[in-house]
C-alpha positions as CSV (number, residue, x, y, z in Angstrom):
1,X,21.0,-9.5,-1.8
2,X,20.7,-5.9,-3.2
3,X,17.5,-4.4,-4.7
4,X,16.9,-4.1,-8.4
5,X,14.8,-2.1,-9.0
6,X,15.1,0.7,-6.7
7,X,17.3,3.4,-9.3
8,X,14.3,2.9,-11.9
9,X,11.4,1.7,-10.9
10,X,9.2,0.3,-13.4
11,X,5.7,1.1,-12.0
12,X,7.0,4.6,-13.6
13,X,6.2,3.6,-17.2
14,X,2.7,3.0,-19.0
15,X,2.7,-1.0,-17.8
16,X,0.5,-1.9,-15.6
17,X,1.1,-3.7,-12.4
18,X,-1.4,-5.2,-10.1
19,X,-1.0,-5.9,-5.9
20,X,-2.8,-7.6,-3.8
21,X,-6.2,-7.1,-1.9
22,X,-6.6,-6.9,1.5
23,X,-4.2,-8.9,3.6
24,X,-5.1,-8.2,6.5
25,X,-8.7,-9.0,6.1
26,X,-8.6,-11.2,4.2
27,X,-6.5,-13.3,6.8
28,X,-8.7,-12.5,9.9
29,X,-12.3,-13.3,8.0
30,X,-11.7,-15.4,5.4
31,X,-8.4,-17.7,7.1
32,X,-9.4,-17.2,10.8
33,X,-6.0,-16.1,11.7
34,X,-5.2,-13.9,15.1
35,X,-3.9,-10.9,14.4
36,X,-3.2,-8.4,17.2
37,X,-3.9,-4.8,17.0
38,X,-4.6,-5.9,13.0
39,X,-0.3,-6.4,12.7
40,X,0.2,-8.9,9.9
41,X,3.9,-8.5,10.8
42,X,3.8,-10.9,13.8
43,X,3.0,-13.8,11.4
44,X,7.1,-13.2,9.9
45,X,8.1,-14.5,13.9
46,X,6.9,-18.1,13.6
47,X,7.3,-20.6,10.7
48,X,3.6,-21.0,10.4
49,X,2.9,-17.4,9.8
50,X,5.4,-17.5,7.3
51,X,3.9,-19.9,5.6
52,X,0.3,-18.4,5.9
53,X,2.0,-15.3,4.2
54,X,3.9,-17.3,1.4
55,X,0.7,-18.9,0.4
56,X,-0.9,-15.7,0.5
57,X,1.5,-14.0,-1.4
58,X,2.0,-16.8,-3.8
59,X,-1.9,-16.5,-5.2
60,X,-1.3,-13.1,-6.1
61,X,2.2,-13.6,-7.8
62,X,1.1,-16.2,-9.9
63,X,-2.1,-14.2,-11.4
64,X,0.3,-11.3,-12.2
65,X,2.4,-13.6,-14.3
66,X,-0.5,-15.3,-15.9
67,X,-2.1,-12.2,-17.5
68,X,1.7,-10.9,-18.0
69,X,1.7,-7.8,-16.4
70,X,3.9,-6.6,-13.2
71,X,3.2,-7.0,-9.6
72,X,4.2,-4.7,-6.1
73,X,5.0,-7.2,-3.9
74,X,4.0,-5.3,0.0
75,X,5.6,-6.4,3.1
76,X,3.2,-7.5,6.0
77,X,4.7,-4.3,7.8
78,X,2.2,-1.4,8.0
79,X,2.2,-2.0,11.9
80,X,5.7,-2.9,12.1
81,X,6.9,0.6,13.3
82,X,7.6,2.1,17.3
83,X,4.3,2.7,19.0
84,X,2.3,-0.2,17.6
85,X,5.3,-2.6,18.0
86,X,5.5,-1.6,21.7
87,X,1.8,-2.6,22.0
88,X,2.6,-6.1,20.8
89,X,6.2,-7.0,22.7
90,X,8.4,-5.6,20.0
91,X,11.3,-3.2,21.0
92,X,13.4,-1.4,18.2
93,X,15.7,-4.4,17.2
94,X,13.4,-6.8,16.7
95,X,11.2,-5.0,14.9
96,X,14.6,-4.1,12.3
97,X,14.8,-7.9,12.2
98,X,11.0,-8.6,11.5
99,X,11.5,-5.7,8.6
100,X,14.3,-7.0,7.1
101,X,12.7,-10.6,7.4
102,X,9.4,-9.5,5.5
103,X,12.0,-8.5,2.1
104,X,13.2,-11.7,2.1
105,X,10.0,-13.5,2.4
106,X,9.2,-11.2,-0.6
107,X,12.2,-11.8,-2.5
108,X,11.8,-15.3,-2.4
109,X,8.4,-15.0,-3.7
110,X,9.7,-12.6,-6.3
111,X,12.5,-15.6,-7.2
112,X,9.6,-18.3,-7.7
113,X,7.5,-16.3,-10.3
114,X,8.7,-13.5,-11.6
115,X,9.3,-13.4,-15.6
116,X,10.2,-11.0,-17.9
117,X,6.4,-10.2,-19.1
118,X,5.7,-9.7,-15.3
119,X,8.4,-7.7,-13.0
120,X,8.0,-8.0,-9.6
121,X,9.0,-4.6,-6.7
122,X,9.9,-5.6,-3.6
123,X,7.9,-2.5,-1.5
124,X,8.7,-2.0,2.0
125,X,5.4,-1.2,4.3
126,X,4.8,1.6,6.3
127,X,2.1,2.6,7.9
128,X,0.7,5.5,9.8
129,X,2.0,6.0,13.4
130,X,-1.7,6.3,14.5
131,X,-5.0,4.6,13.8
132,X,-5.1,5.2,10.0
133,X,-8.7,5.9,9.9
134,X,-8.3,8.8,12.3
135,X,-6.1,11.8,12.5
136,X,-5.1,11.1,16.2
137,X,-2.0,13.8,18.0
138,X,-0.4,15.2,14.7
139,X,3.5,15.4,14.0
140,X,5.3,18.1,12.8
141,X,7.0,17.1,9.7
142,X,10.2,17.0,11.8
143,X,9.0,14.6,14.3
144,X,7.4,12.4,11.1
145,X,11.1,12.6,10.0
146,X,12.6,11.4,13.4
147,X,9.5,8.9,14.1
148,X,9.2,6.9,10.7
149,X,13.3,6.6,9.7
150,X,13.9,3.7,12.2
151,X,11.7,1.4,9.8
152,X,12.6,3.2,6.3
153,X,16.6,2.5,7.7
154,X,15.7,-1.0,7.4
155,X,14.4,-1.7,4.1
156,X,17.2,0.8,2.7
157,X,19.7,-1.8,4.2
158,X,17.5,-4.7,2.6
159,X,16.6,-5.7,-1.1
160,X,13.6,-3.9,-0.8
161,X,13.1,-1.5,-4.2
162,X,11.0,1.5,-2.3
163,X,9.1,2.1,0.6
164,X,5.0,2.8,0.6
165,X,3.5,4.4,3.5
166,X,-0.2,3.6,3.0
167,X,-3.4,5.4,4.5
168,X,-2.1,8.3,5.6
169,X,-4.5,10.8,7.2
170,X,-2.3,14.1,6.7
171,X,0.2,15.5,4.8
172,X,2.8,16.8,7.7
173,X,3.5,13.0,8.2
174,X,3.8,12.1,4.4
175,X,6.2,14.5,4.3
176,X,8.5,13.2,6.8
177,X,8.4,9.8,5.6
178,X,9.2,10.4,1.9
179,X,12.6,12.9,3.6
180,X,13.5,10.3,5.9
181,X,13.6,7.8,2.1
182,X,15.3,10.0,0.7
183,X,18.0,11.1,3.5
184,X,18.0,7.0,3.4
185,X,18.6,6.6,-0.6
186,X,15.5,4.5,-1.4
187,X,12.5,5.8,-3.5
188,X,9.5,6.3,-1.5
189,X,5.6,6.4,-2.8
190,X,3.0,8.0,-0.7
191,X,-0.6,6.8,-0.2
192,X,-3.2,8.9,1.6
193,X,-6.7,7.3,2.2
194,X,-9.9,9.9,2.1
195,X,-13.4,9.8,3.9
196,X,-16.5,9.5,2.3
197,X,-16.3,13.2,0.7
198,X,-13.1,12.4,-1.0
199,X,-11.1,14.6,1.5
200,X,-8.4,13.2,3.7
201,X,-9.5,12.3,8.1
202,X,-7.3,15.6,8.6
203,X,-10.2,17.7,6.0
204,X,-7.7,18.7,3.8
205,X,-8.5,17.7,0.3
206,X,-6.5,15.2,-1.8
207,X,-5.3,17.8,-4.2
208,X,-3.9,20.3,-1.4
209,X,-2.6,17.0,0.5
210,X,-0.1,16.1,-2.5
211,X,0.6,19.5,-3.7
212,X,1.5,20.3,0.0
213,X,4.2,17.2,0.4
214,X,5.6,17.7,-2.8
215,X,6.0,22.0,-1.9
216,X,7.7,20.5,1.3
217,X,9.8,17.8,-0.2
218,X,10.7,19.0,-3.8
219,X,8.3,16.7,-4.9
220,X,10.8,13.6,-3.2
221,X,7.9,10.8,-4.2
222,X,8.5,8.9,-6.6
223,X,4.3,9.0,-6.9
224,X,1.5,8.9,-4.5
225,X,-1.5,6.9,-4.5
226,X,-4.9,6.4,-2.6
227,X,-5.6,3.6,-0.7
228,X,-8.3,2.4,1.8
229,X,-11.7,3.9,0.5
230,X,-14.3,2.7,-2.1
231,X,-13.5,4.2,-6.0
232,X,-16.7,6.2,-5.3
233,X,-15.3,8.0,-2.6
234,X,-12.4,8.7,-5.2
235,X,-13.9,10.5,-7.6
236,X,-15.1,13.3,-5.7
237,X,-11.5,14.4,-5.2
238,X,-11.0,14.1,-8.5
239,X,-13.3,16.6,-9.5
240,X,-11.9,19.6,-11.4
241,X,-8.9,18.5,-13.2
242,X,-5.5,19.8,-12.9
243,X,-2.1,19.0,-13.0
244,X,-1.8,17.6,-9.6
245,X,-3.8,14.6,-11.1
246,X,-0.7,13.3,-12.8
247,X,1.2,12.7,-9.2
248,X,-1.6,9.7,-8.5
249,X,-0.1,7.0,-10.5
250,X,-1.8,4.2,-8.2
251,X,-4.8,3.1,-6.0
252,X,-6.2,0.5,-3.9
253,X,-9.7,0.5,-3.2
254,X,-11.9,-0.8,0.2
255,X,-14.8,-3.3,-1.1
256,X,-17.0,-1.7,0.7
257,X,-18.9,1.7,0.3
258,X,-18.8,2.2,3.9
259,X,-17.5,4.6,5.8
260,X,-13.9,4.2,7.8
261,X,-16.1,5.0,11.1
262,X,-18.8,2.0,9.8
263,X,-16.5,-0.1,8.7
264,X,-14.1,0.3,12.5
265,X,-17.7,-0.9,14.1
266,X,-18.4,-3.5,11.9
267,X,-18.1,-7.1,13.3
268,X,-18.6,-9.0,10.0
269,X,-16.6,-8.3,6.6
270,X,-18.8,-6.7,3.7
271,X,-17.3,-7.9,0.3
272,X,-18.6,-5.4,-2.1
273,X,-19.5,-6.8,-5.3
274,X,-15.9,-7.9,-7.0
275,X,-17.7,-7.2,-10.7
276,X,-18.7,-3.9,-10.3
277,X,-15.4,-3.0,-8.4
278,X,-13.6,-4.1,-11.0
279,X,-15.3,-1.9,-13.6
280,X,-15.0,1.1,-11.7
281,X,-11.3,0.7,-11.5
282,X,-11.7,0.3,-15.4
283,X,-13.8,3.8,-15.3
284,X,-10.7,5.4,-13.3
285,X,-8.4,4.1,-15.9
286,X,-10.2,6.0,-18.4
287,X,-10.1,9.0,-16.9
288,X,-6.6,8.6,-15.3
289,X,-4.6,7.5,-18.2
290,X,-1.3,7.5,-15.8
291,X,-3.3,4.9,-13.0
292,X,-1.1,1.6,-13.3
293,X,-0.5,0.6,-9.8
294,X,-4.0,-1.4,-8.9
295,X,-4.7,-3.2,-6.2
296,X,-7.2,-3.8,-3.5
297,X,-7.5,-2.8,0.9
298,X,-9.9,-3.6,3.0
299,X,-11.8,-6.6,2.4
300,X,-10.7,-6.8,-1.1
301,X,-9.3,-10.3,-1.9
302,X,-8.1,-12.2,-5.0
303,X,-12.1,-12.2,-6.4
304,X,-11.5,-8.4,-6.2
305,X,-8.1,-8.0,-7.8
306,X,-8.9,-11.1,-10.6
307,X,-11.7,-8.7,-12.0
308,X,-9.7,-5.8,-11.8
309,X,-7.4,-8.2,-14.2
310,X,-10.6,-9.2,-16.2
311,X,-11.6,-5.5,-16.4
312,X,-8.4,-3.5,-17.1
313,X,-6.3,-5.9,-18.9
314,X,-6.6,-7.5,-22.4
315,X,-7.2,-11.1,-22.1
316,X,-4.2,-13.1,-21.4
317,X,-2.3,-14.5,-24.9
């Protein structure tokens, strides 16, 4: 099974394509499933979890080819690297096993409902090699290189069309994952999440965060995109204009106007108000022509992306 989309991907056209909310979340409060250290990825190791994840999955796929537009199918991976494997019992060849297993789960998701109205990208997972709402020991871009090409190796050698390393707190390790993509010859999109101020954990602002990766790579993403953080927190790093602005091509926003610290110490899930979210992705869209790649993070669920549909979409023929 090879990919097909990875030597064009279509999320780099005007169409739009929707993903889904807030897996995670939405599978510890709203399913009551167990999830370790918040790893999704442990689910691919038993034939329940699988099926948890297909029916998840399946929801989302099925609302992207109703309204007729395209869909990022993500992999339950954005724990699935080193460090937070170790944590959880998984050394370096399961993990490639449990990475590789996630594409397929994908794929046959993809096979069940994609149509030629709605395209469907297979996007391999990663996530930070910390917390993802705090900076944590920095790499050099080197190490970020060394550390993140185990699990990038992986969905090169699968059907997987790119690889998405999502909330990202600073732009030395953003760098070394969208190298170690390309040194691996699949397209890689970078996501960086912001506080409250619009600035990344690290206190580097969005704008010097993209500009820097793209200095150090030769601009090597394919795009970037925001994830994790409510659209108001987005539009203060939006501020002022500029070229840069065209690099962000995609977001996925947190219900929730909290901050990451608030949010870490909250025991119950705050849902946000779907409606208005999905109006202020509507507002982003008109001031980001380019923004086509919309989804939801935490505790976002299909409510959340369904307006997001009703808001940004023309109603289904």
């Amino acid at each position: 099974m090879s990919a097909k989309y990875r030597a064009c991907l279509p999320m780099q056209t005007d169409k739009v394509f929707i993903m889904d909310g807030g897996l995670e979340t939405t599978l510890i409060f709203e399913q009551n499933v167990d999830l370790p250290l918040f790893a999704s990825f442990t689910l691919l190791d038993s034939e329940e979890g699988r099926a948890t994840l297909n029916g998840y999955y399946a929801r989302y796929a099925a609302l992207a080819r109703d309204h007729g537009v395209g869909f990022v199918l993500e992999t339950p991976t954005w724990r699935a690297n080193a460090d937070w494997g170790a944590q959880l019992g998984f050394d370096a060849t399961r993990l490639d096993a449990l990475n590789r297993r996630a594409i397929e789960l994908v794929a046959d998701i993809r096979d069940r409902f994609e149509t030629d109205a709605s395209p469907m990208v297979l996007n391999g997972v990663l996530g930070p090699r910390g917390d993802g709402y705090e900076v944590g020991q920095m790499m050099s871009i080197a190490d970020a290189v060394d550390y993140h090409t185990p699990q990038v190796r992986s969905f090169a050698a699968s059907a997987a069309d790119l690889v998405g390393a999502f909330t990202l707190t600073y732009a030395e390790e953003a760098a070394g994952i969208a190298l170690a993509a390309r040194a691996a010859g699949i397209p890689s999109v970078i996501s960086f999440t912001v506080e409250t101020d619009g600035r990344l954990p690290s206190g580097q602002s969005l704008r010097e965060a993209i500009e820097q990766v793209d200095a150090e790579t030769d601009a090597a993403p394919a795009f970037f995109m925001v994830n994790c953080a409510h659209p108001l927190h987005v539009e203060s790093a939006l501020a002022g204009g500029g070229d840069w602005l065209a690099r962000i091509r995609g977001f996925e926003g947190n219900a929730s106007t909290l901050s990451h610290a608030e949010l870490n110490a909250s025991p119950t899930l705050d849902p946000g108000d779907p409606v208005d979210f999905g109006r202020r992705y509507r507002s982003l869209r008109e001031r980001m022509k380019q923004l086509t790649v919309l989804g939801g993070c935490c505790g976002t669920s299909y409510a959340h992306i369904e307006q997001i549909c009703l808001a940004c979409l023309p109603e289904p023929g």
